[in-house]
Short mmCIF file of the C-alpha atoms (twelve columns), coordinates in Angstrom:
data_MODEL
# 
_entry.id   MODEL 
# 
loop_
_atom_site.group_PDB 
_atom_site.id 
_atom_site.type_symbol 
_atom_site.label_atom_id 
_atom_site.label_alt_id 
_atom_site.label_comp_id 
_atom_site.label_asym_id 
_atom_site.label_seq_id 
_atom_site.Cartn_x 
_atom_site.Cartn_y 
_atom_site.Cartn_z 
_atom_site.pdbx_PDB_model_num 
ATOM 1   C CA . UNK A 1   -24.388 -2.987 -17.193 1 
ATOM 2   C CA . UNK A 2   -25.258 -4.901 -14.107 1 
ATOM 3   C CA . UNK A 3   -21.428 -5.494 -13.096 1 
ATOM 4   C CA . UNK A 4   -21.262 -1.690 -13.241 1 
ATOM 5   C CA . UNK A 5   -24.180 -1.146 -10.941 1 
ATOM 6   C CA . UNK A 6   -23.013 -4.021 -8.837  1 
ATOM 7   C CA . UNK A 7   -19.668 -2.141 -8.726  1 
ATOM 8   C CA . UNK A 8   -21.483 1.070  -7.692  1 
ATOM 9   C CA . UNK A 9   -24.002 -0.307 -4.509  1 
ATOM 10  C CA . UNK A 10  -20.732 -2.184 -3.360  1 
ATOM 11  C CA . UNK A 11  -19.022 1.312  -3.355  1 
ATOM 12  C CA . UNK A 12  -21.913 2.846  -1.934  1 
ATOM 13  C CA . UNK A 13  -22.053 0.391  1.225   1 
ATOM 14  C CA . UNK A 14  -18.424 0.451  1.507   1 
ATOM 15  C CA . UNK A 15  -18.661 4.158  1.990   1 
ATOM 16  C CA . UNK A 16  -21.349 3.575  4.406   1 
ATOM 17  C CA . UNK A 17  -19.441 1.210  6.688   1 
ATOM 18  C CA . UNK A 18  -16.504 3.359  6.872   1 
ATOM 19  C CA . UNK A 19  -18.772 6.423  7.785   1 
ATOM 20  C CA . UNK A 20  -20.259 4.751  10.187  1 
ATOM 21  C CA . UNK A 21  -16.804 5.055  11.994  1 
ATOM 22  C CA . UNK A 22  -15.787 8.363  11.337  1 
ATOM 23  C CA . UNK A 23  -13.280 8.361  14.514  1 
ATOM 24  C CA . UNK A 24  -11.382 5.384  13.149  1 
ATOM 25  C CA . UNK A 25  -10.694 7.278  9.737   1 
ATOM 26  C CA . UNK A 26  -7.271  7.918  8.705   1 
ATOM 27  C CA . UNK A 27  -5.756  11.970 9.188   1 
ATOM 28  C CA . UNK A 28  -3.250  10.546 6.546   1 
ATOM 29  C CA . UNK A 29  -3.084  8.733  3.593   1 
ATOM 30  C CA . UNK A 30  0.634   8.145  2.215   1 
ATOM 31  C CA . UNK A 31  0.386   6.765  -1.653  1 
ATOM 32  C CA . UNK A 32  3.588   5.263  -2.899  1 
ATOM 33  C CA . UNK A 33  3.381   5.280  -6.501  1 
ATOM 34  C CA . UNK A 34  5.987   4.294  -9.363  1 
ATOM 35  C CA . UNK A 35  6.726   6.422  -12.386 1 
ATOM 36  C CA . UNK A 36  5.267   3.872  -15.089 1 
ATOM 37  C CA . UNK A 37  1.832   3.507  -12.721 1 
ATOM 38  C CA . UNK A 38  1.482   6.977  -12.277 1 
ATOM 39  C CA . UNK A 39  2.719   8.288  -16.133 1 
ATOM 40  C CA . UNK A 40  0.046   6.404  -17.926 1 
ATOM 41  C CA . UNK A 41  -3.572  7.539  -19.249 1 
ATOM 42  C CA . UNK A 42  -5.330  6.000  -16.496 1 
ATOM 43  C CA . UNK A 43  -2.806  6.906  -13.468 1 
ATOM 44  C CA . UNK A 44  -3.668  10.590 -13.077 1 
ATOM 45  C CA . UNK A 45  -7.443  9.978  -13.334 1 
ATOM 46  C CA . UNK A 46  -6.795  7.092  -10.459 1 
ATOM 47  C CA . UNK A 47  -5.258  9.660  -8.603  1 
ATOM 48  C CA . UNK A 48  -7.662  12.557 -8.910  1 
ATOM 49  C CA . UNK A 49  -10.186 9.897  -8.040  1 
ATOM 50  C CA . UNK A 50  -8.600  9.111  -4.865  1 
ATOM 51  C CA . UNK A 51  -8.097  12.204 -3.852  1 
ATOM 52  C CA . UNK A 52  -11.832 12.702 -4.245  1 
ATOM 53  C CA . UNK A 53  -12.492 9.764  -1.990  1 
ATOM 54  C CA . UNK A 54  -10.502 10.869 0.441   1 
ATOM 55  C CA . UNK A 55  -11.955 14.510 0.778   1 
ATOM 56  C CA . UNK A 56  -15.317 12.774 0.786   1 
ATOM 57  C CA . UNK A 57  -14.198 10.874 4.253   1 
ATOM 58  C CA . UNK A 58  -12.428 13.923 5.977   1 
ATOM 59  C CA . UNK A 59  -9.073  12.643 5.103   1 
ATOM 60  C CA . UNK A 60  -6.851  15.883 5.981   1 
ATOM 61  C CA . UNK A 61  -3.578  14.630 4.183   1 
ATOM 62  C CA . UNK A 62  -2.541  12.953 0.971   1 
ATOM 63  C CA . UNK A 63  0.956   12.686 1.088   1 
ATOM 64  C CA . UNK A 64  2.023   10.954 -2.851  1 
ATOM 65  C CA . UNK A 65  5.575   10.064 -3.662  1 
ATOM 66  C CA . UNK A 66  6.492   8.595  -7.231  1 
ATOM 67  C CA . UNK A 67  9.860   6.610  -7.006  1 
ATOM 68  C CA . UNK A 68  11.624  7.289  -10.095 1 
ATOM 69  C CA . UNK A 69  13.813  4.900  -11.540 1 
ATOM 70  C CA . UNK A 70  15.864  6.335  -14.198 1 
ATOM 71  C CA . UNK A 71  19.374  6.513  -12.870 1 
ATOM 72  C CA . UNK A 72  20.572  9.623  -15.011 1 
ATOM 73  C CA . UNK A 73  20.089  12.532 -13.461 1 
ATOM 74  C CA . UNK A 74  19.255  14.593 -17.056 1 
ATOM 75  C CA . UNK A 75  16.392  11.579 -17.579 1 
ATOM 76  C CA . UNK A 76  15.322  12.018 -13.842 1 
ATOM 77  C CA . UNK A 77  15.002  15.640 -13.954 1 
ATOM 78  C CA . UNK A 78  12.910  15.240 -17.198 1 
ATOM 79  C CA . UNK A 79  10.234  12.420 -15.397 1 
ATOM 80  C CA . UNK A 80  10.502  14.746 -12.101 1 
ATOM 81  C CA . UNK A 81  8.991   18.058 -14.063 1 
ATOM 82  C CA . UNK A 82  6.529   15.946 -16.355 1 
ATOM 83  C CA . UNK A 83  5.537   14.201 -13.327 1 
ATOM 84  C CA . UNK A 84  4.899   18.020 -11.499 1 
ATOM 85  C CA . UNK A 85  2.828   19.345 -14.521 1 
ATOM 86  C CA . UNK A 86  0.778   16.403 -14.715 1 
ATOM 87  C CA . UNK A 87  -0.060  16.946 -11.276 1 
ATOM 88  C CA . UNK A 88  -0.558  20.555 -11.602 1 
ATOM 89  C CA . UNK A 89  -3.232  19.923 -14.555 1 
ATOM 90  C CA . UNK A 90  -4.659  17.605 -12.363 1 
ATOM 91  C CA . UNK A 91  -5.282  19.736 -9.251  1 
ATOM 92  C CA . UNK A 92  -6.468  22.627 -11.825 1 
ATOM 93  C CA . UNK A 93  -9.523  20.170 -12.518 1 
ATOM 94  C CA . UNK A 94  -10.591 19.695 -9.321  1 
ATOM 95  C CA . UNK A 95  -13.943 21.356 -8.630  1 
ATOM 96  C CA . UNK A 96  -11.910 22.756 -5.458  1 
ATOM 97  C CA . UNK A 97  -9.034  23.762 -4.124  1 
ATOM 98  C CA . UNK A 98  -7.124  21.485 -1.625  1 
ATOM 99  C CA . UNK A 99  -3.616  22.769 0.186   1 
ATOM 100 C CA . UNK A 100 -0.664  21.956 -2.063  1 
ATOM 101 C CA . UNK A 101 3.340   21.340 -1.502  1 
ATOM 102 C CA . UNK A 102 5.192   19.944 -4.429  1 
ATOM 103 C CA . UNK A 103 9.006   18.824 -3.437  1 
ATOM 104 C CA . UNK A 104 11.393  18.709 -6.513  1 
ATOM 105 C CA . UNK A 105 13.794  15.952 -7.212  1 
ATOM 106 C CA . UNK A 106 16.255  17.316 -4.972  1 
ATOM 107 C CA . UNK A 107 13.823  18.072 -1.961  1 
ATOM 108 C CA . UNK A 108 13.040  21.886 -2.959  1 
ATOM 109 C CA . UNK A 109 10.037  23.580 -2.406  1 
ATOM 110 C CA . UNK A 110 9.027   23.522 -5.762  1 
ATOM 111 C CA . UNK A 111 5.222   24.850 -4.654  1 
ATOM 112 C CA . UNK A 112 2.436   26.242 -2.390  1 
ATOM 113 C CA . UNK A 113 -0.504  26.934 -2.597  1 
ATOM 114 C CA . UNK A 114 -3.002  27.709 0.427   1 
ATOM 115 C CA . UNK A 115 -6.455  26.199 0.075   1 
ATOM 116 C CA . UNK A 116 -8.753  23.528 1.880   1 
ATOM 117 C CA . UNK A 117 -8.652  19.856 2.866   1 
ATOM 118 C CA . UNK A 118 -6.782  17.553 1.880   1 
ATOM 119 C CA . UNK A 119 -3.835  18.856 1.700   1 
ATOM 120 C CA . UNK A 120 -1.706  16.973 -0.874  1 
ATOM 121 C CA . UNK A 121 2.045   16.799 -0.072  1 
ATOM 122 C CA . UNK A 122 3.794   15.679 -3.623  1 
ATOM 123 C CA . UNK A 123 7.327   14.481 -3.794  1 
ATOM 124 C CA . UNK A 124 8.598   13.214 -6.863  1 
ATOM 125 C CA . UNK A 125 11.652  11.000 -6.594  1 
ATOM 126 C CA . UNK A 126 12.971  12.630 -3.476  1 
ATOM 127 C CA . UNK A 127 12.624  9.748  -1.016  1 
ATOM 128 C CA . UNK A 128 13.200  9.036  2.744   1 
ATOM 129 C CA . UNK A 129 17.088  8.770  3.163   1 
ATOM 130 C CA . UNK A 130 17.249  11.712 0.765   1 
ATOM 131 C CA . UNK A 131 15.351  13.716 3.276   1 
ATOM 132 C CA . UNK A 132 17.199  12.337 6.701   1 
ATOM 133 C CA . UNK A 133 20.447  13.084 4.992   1 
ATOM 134 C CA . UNK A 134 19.334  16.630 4.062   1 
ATOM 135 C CA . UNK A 135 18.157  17.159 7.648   1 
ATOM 136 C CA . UNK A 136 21.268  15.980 9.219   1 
ATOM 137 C CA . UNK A 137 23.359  18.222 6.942   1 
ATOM 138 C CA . UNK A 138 21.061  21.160 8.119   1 
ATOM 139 C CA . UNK A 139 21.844  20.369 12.005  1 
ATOM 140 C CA . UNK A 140 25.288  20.354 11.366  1 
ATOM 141 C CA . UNK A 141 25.343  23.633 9.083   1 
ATOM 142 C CA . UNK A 142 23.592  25.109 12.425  1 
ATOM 143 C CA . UNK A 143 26.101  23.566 14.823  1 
ATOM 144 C CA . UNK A 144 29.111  24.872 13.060  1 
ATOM 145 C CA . UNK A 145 27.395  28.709 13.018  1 
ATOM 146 C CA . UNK A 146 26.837  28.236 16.651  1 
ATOM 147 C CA . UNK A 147 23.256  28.252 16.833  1 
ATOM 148 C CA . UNK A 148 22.692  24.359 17.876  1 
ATOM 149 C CA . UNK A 149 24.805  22.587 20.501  1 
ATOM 150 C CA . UNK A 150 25.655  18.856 19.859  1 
ATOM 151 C CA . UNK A 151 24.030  17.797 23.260  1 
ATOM 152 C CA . UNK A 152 20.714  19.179 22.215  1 
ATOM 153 C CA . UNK A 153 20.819  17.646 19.020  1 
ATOM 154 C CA . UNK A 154 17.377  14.979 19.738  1 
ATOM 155 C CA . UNK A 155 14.659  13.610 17.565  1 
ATOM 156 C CA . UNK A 156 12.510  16.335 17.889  1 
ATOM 157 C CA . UNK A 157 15.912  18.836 16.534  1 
ATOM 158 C CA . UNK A 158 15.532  16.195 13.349  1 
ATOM 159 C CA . UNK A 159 12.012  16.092 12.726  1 
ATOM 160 C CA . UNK A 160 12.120  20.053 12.366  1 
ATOM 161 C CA . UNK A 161 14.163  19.721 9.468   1 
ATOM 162 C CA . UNK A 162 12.428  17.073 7.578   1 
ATOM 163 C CA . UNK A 163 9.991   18.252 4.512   1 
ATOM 164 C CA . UNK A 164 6.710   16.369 6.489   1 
ATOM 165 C CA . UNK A 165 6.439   16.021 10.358  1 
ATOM 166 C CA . UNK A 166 2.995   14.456 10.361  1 
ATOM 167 C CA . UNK A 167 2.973   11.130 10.393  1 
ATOM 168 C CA . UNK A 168 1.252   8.730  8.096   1 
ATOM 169 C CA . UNK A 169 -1.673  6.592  9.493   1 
ATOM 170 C CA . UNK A 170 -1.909  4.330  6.042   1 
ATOM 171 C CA . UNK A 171 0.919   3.735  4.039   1 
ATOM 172 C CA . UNK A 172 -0.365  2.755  0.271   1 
ATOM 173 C CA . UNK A 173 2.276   0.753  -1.995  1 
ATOM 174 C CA . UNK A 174 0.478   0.241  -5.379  1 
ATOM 175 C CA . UNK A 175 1.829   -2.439 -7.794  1 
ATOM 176 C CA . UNK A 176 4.840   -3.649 -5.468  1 
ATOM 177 C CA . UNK A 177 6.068   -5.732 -2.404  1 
ATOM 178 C CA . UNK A 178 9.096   -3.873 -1.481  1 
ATOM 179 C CA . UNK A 179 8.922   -1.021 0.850   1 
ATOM 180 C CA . UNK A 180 9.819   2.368  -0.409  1 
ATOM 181 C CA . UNK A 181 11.725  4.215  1.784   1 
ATOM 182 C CA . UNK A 182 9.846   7.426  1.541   1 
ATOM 183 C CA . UNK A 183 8.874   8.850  5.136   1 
ATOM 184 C CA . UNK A 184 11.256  5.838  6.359   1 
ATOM 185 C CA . UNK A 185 11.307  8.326  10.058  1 
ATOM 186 C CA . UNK A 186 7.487   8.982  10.271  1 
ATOM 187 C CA . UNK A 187 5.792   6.094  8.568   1 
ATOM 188 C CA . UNK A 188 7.836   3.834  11.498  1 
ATOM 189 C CA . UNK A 189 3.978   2.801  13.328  1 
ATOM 190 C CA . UNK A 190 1.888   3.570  9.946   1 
ATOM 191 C CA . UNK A 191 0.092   0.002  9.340   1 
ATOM 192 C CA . UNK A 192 1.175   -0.580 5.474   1 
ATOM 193 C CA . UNK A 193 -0.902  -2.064 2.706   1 
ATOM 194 C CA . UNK A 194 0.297   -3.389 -0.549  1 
ATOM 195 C CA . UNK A 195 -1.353  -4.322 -3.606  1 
ATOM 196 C CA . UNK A 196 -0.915  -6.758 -6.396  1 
ATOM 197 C CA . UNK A 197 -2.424  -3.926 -9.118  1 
ATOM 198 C CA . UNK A 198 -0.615  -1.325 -10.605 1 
ATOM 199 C CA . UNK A 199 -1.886  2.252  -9.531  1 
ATOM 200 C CA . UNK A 200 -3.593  2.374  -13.263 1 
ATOM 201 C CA . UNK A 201 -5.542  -0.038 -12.432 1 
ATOM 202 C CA . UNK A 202 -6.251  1.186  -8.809  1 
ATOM 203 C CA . UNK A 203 -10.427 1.279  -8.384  1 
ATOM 204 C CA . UNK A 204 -12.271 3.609  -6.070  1 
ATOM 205 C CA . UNK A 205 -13.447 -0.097 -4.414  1 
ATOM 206 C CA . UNK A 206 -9.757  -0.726 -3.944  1 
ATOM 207 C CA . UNK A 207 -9.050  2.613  -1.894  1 
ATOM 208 C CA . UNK A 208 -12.704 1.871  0.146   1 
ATOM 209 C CA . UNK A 209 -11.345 -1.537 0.833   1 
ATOM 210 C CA . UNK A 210 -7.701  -0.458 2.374   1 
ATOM 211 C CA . UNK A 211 -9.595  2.000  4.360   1 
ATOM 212 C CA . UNK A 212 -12.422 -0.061 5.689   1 
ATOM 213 C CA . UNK A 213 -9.458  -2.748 6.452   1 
ATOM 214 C CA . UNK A 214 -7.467  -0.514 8.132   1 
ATOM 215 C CA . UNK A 215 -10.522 0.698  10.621  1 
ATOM 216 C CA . UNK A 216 -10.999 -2.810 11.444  1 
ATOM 217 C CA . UNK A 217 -6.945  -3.183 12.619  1 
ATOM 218 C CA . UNK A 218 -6.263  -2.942 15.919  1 
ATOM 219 C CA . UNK A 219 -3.225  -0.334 16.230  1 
ATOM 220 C CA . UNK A 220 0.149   -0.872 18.492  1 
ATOM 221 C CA . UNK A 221 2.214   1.445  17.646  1 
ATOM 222 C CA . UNK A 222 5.479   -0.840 18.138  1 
ATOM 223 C CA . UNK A 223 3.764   -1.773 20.845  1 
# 
């Protein structure tokens, strides 16, 4: 009993600091989440929890992607739709209604729905190079109809055709030391944060940490 109200005024008076500096809180919040972290009975109710915190703060975007690592495509498409319900059930829960893009295993708009901040951007197991490669295929498919030249091919030309142009300000890898490669073109100058817990065991002290750290960073952007 007193851990948990220990737990609870540390919480509190993280909250606090980071309130205190409301222009140094993040627009965007990318999560990168594995399958087994997020497919558990604690990984959904970690999420919905975060995603509380974050509307709480002002966050405007939750951008989640759940690297899947099942290399048959039958198994993959199984984890990618039980991953998309689950996340469906959770947003039904919510006592409100945030903005909403699911992306399908093979970068499809699987769903929309209008609504207010955050708006949570879900991609499950369609990753970075997935979504350059897609983009690049769309250029071309324009250049041969005519309707893009190859000199005005730039980077602003290949950030219209990605699935997310904003970029993210904190990049979240639960439960892992290797980079994902998920937003590999807009996460280039997001300051990244890793930690040693798997997302299960993520705690709302965990989130108010990364975000209290990452006020306190001083930003170069490659600089």
């Amino acid at each position: 009993m007193v851990n948990i109200m220990i737990s609870r005024l540390y919480k509190l008076y993280l909250h606090r600091r980071i309130m205190r500096n409301r222009d140094s809180i993040p627009g965007h919040i990318t999560l990168v989440l594995s399958e087994s972290g997020l497919l558990t009975s604690d990984g959904y109710k970690s999420l919905q929890s975060t995603v509380d915190i974050c509307r709480e703060l002002g966050i405007q975007m939750i951008s989640i992607y759940v690297d899947i690592l099942d290399t048959e495509n039958r198994l993959k498409q199984e984890v990618a739709c039980r991953l998309i319900a689950d996340l469906e059930r959770m947003v039904s829960r919510l006592s409100y209604s945030p903005k909403l893009k699911i992306y399908s295993l093979d970068g499809e708009l699987y769903k929309e729905v209008d609504g207010s901040v955050p708006e949570i951007f879900f991609s499950a197991g369609f990753g970075g190079r997935d979504e350059i490669t897609k983009a690049v295929r769309s250029i071309l498919g324009d250049v041969e109809k005519g309707r893009v030249k190859v000199e005005e091919i730039d980077e602003n030309i290949l950030e219209s055709r990605l699935m997310l142009q904003n970029e993210p300000d904190v990049v979240i890898r639960a439960g892992g030391r290797n980079l994902s490669d998920f937003l590999i073109w807009q996460s280039v100058y997001s300051e990244l944060f890793f930690t040693d817990i798997n997302w299960s065991d993520i705690r709302d002290i965990d989130v108010l940490r990364i975000i209290r750290d990452y006020q306190m960073r001083q930003r170069r952007f490659g600089r």
